[in-house]
C-alpha positions as CSV (number, residue, x, y, z in Angstrom):
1,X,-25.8,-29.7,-3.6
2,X,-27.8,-26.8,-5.0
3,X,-26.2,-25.2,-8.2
4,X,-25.4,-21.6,-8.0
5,X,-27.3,-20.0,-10.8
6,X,-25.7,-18.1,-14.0
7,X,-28.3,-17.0,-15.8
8,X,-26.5,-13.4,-15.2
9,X,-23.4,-14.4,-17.1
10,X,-23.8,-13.6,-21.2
11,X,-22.0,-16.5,-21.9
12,X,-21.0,-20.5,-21.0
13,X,-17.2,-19.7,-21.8
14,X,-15.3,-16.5,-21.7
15,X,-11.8,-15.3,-22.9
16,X,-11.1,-14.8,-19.6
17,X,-12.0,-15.2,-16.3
18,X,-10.4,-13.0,-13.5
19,X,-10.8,-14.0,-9.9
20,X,-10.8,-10.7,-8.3
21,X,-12.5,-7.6,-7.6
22,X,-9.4,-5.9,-6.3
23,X,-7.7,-2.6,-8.6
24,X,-5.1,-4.9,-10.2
25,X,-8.4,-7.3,-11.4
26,X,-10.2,-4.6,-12.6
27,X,-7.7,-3.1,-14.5
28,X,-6.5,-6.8,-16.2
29,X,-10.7,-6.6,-17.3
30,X,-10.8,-3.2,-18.8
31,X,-7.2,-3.5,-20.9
32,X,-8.6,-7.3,-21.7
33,X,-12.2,-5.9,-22.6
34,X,-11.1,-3.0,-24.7
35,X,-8.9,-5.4,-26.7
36,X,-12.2,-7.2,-27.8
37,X,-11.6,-10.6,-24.8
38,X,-15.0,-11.6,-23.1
39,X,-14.1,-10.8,-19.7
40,X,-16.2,-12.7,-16.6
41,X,-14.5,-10.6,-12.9
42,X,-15.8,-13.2,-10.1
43,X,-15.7,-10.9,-6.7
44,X,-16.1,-12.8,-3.2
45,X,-17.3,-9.8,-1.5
46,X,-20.3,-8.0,-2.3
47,X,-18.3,-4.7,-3.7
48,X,-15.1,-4.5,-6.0
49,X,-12.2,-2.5,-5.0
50,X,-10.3,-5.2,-2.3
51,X,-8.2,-2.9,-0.2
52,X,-8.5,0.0,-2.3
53,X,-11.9,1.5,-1.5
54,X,-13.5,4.2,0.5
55,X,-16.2,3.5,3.4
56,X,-18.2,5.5,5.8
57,X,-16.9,3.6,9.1
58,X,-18.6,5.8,11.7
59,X,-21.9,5.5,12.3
60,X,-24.2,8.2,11.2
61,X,-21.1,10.2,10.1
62,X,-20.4,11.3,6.8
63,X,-16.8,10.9,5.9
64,X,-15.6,8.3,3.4
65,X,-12.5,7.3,4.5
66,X,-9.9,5.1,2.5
67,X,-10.0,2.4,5.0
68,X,-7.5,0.3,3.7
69,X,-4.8,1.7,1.0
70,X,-4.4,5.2,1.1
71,X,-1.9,6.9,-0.9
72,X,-1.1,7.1,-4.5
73,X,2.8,6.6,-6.4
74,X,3.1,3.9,-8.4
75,X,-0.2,4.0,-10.7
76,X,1.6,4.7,-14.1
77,X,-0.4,7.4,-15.9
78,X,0.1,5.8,-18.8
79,X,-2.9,3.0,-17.2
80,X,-5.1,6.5,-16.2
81,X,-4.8,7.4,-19.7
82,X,-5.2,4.1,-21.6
83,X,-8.6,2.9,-20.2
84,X,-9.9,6.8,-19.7
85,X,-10.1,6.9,-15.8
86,X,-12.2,9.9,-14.6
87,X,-9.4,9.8,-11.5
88,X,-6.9,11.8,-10.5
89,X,-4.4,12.9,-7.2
90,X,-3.6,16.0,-5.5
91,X,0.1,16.9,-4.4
92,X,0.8,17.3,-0.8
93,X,2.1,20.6,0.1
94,X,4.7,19.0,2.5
95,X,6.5,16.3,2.3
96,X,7.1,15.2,5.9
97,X,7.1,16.5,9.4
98,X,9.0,14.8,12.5
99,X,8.7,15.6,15.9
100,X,11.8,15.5,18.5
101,X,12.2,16.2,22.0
102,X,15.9,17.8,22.2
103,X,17.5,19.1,25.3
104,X,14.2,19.5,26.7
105,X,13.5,21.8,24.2
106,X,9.7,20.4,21.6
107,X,11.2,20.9,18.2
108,X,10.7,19.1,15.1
109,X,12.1,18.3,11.2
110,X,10.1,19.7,8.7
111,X,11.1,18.9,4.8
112,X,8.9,20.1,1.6
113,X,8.6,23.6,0.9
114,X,10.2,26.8,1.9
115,X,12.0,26.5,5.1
116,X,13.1,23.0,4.5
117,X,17.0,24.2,4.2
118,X,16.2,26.0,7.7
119,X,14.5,23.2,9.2
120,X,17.6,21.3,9.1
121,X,19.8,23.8,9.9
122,X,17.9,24.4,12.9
123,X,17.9,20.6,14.2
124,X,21.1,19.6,13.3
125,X,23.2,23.0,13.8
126,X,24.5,23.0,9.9
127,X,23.9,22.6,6.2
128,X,25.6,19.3,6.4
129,X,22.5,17.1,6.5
130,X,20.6,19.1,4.3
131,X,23.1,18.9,1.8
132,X,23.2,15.3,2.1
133,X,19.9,14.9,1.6
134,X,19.5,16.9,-1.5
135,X,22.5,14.6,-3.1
136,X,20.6,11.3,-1.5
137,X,17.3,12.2,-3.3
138,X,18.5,13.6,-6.1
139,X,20.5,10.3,-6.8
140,X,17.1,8.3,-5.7
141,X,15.3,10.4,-8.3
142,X,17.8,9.7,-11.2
143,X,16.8,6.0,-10.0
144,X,13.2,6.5,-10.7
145,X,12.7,8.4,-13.9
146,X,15.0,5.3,-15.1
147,X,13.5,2.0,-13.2
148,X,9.8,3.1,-13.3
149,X,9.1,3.4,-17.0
150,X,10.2,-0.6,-17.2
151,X,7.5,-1.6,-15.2
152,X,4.9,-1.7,-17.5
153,X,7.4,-3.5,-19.9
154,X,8.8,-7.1,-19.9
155,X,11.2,-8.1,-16.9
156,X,14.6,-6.8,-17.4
157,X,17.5,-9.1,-16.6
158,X,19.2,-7.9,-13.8
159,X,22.0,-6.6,-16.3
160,X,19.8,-4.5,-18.0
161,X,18.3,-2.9,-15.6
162,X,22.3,-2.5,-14.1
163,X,23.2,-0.7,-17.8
164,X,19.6,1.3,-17.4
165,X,20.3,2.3,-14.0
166,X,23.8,3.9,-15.3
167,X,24.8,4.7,-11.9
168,X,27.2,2.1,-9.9
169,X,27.2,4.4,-6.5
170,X,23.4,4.1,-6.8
171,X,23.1,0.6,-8.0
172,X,25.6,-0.7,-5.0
173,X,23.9,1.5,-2.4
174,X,20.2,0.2,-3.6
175,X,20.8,-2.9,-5.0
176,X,23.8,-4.7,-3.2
177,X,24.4,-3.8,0.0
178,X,21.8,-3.1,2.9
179,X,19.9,0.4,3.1
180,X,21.4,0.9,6.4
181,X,24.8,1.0,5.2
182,X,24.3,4.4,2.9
183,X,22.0,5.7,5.3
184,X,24.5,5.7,8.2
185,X,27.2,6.5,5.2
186,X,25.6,9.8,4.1
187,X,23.9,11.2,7.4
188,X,25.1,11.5,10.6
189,X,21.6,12.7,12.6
190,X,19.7,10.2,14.2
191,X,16.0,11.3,13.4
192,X,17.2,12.2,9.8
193,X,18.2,8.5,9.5
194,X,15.2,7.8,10.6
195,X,13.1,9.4,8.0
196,X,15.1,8.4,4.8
197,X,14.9,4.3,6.5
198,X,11.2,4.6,7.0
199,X,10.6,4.4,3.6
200,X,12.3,0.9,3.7
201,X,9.8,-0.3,6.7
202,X,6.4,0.2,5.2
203,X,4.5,-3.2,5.5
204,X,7.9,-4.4,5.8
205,X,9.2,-6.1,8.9
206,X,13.1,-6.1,8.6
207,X,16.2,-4.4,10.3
208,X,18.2,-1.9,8.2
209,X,20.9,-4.1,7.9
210,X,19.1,-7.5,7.2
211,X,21.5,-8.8,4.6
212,X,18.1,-10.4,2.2
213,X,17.6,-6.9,1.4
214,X,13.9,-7.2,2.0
215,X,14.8,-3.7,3.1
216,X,16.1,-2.5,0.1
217,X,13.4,-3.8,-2.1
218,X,11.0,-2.3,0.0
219,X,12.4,1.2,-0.4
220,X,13.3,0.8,-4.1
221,X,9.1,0.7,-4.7
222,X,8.4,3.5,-2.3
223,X,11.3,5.6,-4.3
224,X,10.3,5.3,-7.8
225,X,6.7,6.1,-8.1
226,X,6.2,7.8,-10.7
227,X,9.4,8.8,-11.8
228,X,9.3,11.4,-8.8
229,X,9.0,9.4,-5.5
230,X,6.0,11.7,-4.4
231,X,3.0,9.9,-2.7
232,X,-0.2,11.8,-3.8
233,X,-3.5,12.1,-2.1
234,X,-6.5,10.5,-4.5
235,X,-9.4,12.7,-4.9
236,X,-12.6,11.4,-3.6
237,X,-10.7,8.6,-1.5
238,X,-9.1,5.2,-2.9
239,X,-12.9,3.9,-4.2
240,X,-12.7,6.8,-6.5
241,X,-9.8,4.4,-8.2
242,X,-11.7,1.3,-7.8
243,X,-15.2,3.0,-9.2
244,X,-13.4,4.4,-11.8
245,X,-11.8,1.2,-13.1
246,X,-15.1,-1.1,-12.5
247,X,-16.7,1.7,-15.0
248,X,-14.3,1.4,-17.7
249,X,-14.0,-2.2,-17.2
250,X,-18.3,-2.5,-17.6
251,X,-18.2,0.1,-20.4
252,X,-15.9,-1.7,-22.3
253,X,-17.7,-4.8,-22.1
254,X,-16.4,-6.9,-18.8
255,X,-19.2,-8.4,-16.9
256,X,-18.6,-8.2,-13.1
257,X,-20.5,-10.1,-10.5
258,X,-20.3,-9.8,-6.3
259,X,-21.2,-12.2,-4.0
260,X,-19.2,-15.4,-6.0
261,X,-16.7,-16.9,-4.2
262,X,-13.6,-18.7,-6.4
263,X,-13.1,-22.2,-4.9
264,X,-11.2,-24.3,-7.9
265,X,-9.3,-23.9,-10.8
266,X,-8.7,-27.1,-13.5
267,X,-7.0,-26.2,-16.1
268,X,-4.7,-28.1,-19.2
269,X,-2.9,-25.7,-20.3
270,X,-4.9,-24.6,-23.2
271,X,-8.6,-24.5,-20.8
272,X,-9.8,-23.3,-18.0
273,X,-13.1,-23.9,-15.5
274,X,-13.5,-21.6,-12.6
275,X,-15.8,-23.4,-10.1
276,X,-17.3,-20.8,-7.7
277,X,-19.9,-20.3,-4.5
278,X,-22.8,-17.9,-3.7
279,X,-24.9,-17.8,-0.9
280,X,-27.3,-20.2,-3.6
281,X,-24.7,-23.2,-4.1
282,X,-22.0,-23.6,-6.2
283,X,-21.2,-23.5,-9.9
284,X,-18.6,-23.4,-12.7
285,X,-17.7,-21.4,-15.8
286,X,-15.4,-22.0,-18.3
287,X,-12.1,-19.9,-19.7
288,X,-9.4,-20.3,-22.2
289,X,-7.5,-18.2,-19.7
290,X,-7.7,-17.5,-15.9
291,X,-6.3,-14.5,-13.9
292,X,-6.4,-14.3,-10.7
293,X,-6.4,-11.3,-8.5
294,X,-5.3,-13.1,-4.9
295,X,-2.2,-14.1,-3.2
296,X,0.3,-16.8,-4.1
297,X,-1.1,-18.7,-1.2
298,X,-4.6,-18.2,-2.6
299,X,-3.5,-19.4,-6.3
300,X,-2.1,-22.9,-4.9
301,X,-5.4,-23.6,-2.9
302,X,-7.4,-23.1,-5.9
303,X,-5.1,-25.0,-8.2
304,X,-4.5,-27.9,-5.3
305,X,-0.9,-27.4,-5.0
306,X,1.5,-26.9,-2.1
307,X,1.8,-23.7,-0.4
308,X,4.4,-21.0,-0.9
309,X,5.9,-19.9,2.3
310,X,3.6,-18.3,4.6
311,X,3.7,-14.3,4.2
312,X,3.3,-12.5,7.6
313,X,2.1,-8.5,7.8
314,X,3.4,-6.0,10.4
315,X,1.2,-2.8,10.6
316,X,-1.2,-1.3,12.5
317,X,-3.6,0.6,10.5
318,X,-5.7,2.9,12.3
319,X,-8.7,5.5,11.2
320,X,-9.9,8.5,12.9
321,X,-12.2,11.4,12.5
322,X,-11.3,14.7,14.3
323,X,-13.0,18.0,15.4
324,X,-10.0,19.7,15.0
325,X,-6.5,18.8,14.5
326,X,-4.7,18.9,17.9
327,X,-2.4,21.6,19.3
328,X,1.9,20.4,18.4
329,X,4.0,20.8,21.8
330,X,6.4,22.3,18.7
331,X,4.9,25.9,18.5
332,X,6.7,27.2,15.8
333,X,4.9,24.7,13.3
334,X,0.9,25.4,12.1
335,X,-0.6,21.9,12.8
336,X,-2.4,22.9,9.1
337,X,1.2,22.5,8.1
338,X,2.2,19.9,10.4
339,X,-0.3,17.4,9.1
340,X,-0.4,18.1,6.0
341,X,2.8,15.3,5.0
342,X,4.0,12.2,7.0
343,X,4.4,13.0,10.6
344,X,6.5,10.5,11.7
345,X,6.6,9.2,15.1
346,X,9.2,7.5,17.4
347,X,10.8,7.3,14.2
348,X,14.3,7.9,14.8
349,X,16.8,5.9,13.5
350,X,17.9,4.0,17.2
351,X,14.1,3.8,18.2
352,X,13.3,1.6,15.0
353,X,16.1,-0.6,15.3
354,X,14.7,-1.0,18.9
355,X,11.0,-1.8,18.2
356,X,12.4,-4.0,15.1
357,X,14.8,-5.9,18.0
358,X,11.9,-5.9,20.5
359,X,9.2,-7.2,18.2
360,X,11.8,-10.0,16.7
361,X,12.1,-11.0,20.4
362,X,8.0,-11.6,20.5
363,X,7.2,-8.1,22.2
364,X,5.1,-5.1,21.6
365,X,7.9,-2.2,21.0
366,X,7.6,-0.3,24.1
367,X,7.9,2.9,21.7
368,X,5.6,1.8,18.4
369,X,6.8,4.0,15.1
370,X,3.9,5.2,13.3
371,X,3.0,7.7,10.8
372,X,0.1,10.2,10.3
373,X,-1.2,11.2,7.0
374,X,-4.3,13.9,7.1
375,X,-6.0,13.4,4.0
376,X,-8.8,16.0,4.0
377,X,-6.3,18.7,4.1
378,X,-5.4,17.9,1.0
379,X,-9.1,16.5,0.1
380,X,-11.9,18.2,1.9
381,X,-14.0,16.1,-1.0
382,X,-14.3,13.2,1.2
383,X,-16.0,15.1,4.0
384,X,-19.3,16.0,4.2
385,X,-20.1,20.1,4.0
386,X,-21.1,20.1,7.5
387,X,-18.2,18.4,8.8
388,X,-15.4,20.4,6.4
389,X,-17.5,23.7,7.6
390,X,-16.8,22.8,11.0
391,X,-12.9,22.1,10.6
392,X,-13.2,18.5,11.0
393,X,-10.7,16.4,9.7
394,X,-9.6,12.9,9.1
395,X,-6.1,11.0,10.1
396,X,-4.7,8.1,9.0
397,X,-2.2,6.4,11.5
398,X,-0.1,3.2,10.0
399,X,2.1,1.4,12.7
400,X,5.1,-0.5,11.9
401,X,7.1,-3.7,13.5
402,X,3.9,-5.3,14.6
403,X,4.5,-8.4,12.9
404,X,0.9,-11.1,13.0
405,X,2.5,-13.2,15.3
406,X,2.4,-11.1,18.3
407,X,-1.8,-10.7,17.9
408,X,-2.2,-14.5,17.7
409,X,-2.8,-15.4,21.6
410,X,-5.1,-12.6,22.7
411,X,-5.7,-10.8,19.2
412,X,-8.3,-8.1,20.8
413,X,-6.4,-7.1,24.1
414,X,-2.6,-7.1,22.3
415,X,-4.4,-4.8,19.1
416,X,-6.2,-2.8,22.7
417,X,-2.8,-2.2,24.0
418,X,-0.8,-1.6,20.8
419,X,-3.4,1.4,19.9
420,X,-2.9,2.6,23.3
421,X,0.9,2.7,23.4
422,X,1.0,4.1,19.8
423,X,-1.3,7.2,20.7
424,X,0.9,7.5,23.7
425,X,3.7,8.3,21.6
426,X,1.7,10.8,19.7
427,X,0.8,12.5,22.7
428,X,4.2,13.0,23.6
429,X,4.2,15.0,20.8
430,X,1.0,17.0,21.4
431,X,0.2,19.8,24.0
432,X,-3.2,18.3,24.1
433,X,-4.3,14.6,23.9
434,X,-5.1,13.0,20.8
435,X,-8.7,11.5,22.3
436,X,-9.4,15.0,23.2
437,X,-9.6,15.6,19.5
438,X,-11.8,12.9,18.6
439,X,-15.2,12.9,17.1
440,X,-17.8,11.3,18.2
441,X,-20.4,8.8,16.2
442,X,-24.3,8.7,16.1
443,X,-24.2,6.6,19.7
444,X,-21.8,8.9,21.1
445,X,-18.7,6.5,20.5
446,X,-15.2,7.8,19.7
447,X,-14.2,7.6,15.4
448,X,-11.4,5.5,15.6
449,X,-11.1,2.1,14.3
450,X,-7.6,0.1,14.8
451,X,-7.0,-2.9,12.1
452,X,-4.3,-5.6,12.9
453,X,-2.5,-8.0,10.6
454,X,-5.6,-10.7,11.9
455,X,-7.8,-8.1,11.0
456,X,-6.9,-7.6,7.2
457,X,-6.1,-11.2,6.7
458,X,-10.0,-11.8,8.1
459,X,-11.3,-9.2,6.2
460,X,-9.6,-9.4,2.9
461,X,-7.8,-12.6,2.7
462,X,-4.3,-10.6,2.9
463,X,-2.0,-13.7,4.1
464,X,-1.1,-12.8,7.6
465,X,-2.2,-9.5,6.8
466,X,0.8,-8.6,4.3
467,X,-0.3,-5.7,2.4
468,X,2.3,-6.7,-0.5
469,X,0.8,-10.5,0.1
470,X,4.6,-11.6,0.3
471,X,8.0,-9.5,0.2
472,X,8.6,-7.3,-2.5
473,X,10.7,-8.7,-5.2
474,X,13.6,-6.6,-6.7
475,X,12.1,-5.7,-10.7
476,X,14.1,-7.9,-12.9
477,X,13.7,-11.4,-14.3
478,X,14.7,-14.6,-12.6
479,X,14.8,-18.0,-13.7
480,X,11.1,-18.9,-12.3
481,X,9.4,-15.3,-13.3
482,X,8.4,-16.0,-17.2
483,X,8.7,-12.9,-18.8
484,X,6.1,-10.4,-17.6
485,X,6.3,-11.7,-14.1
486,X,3.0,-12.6,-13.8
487,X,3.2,-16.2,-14.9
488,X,2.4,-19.7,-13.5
489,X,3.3,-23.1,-13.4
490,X,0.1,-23.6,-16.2
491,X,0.1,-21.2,-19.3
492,X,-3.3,-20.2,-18.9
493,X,-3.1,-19.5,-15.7
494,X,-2.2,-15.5,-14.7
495,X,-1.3,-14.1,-11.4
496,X,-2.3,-10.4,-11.3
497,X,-2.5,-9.3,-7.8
498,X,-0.2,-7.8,-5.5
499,X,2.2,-10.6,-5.3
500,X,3.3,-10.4,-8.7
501,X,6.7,-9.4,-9.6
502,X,6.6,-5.8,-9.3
503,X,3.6,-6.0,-7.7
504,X,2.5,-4.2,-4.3
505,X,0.8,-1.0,-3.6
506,X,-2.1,0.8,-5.3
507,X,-0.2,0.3,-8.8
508,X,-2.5,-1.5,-11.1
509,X,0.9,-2.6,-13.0
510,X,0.3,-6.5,-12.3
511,X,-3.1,-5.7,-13.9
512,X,-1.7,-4.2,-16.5
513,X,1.3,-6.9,-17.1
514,X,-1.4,-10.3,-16.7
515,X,-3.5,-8.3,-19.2
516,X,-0.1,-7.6,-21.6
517,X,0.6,-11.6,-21.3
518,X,-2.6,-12.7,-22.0
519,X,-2.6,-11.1,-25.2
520,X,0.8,-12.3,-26.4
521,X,2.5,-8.7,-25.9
């Protein structure tokens, strides 16, 4: 077997190796590098970034969309600040907008803003759900400004976090019983239920009232970002992020290379060698420590040991480019406006328990939930002039209780049927349809792409397609965590991807924490 040559690595043994090109890889390299380690990043693909990068994925069109990841909460600034990103986010000017069909009448919930009191009012016929949702969020944000600072620290026992938290309503409400027991406590309108669960439902497949609490967990981390909750646009697209940290992790002295694939990790303890694969044969390195940037699932295989249990994804992500944002069957709402936040779809509170049941049962929801985000409102940067000129603009449509399973026997007609039945719903909504909207590529084809669990788990080795690579964990120390939540079975050995305790989303903090234990912090 031919031996893949090193002659570009500086060295025959480095400080550290990670394995992974992802955002929590690069940022483990440029905290590690800045603190003086010899950093070696080993990427499979042939660019860094994983899921959090930008692409052109129309032919002959020029608009880099974030084709994967796409919205910004939990990256700490304190990470931004400490390795000297040139990256930053824009606020959205609304937070959400919902559509609704009631008494034959198009009508909608919009919430961010002036007008938000009114919105409700108008839906619901009284300042009673608004009023509970001010006292909900309020109590979520007390949450946050206390939870998310401890994420970038060591684990908290369970205790202390408790005693940080300083709240028992909130702690027994988020942390002990199921999310759908204080959503159906505090509201009594079925979309508005439907908004606040929806958080709980992102790349999570569970019922509000699923008593592991994967639910809970799942809208604790899309609560506390930040301190605030808000989900922020980033400027330039995801691989603005990505870019950013491969420059500060190269400027500070990390060497990454593309194109070598991790196969095998021995390690005693106290060494390390990496063996690895490029299209010219294979090789090895050496490391006093390894971190690596994949799933649990990947870790075993390249340490030889059993398997965790197998992680399954339940999204449709889907990508479009439009000539112009469609006309709303609601006519008292811009589209501008509309757009500019989450617009929700068949997102009420009955019609997720329904797709959640249906999906369960091994069916397609006959009603897919999904929501829209339209970034270049927000972000004409990732446009091209011409396009932005023209009023183009991009969506972003991510479908939930889709779970892997149900794309396993025919993957290509069930994904075929799933878009179709999802933009059916969004037509509802419309008073034009969607594909009406559409631009078209350099061959005349329509710009939208549709990604599957498969798809993600083909193209970035997500297991089953799980975005988090395995449910979320709640952020305190267990017996089997070690103390930054990033540590193995082997002390050299560092897990600093997503399926790190308190890992998941565009955070960087598993970077961050592998980095912190790896120096002795």
């Amino acid at each position: 077997m031919r031996a893949a040559s090193s002659e570009s690595f500086s060295r025959s043994v480095y400080d550290a190796v990670i394995v992974g090109g992802g955002h929590n890889g690069l940022v483990a390299a440029a905290y590690l590098a800045r603190a003086g380690r010899s950093v070696l990043v080993l990427e499979r693909l042939g660019n860094t970034g994983g899921a959090a990068v930008s692409t052109r994925p129309f032919a002959g069109v020029d608009a880099r969309l974030s084709r994967y990841s796409y919205l910004v909460s939990l990256l700490p600034g304190s990470i931004v600040r400490d390795l000297g990103l040139s990256f930053s986010v824009r606020k959205r000017t609304v937070s959400s907008y919902t559509p609704v069909v009631r008494d034959g009448r198009a009508t909608g919930l919009l919430v961010g803003g002036e007008g938000t009191r009114e919105s409700f009012a108008a839906l619901t016929g009284s300042d009673r759900e608004y009023t509970a949702w001010e006292q909900f969020y309020d109590r979520t944000r007390q949450v946050a400004e206390r939870v998310f600072p401890t994420l970038t620290e060591p684990l908290p026992t369970r205790q202390e976090l408790r005693e940080r938290v300083g709240d028992e309503t909130a702690w027994r409400t988020l942390f002990e019983e199921p999310i759908g027991a204080v959503i159906e406590e505090n509201f009594a309108d079925d979309l508005v239920r439907g908004v606040v669960l929806t958080d709980a439902l992102i790349g999570t497949f569970a019922d509000a009232h699923d008593p592991s609490l994967v639910q809970n967990r799942c809208f604790l981390y899309h609560v506390i970002g930040g301190g605030t909750g808000d989900w922020d646009v980033p400027v330039g697209g995801m691989g603005a992020l990505t870019d950013a940290l491969a420059e500060a992790a190269r400027s500070a002295g990390a060497e990454i290379v593309t194109g070598h694939e991790a196969i095998r990790i021995e390690t005693d303890g106290t060494a390390a060698e990496v063996a690895f694969r490029t299209d010219d044969g294979e090789g090895t390195v050496a490391a006093r420590k390894v971190l690596v940037n994949a799933s649990p699932q990947a870790l075993s295989a390249l340490l030889g040991e059993p398997a965790p249990a197998p992680a399954e994804g339940a999204q449709l992500k889907v990508n479009m480019l439009l000539r112009r944002l469609p006309r709303l069957r609601d006519s008292s709402v811009d589209p501008r406006q509309a757009f500019s936040g989450t617009f929700h779809i068949s997102e009420g509170y009955g019609q997720l328990a329904a797709a959640y049941a249906q999906a369960a049962a091994g069916r397609l929801p006959e009603a897919p939930p999904s929501e829209i985000y339209c970034h270049s409102l927000t972000d004409p940067s990732i446009l091209g002039p011409e396009l932005a000129a023209q009023g183009y603009q991009t969506l972003t449509l991510f479908g939930l209780h889709t779970p892997a399973p149900l794309f396993t026997e025919a993957p290509d007609a069930t994904r075929d049927a799933l878009l179709k039945a999802t933009l059916a719903e969004l037509d509802a909504h419309l008073d034009e349809p969607i594909s009406d909207c559409l631009a078209l590529d350099e061959a005349g084809r329509p710009c939208i792409e549709a990604k599957t669990p498969l798809d993600l788990e083909h193209d970035l080795r997500l297991p089953g397609g799980h975005i988090f690579h395995r449910d979320l964990a709640f952020p305190w120390a267990e017996d089997s965590t070690g103390r930054w939540g990033v540590e193995t079975g082997h002390a050299n050995v560092l897990l600093c991807g997503a399926g790190a305790v308190r890992g998941g989303g565009v955070s960087g903090i598993p970077g961050h924490n592998a980095a912190m234990a790896a120096l002795g912090r």
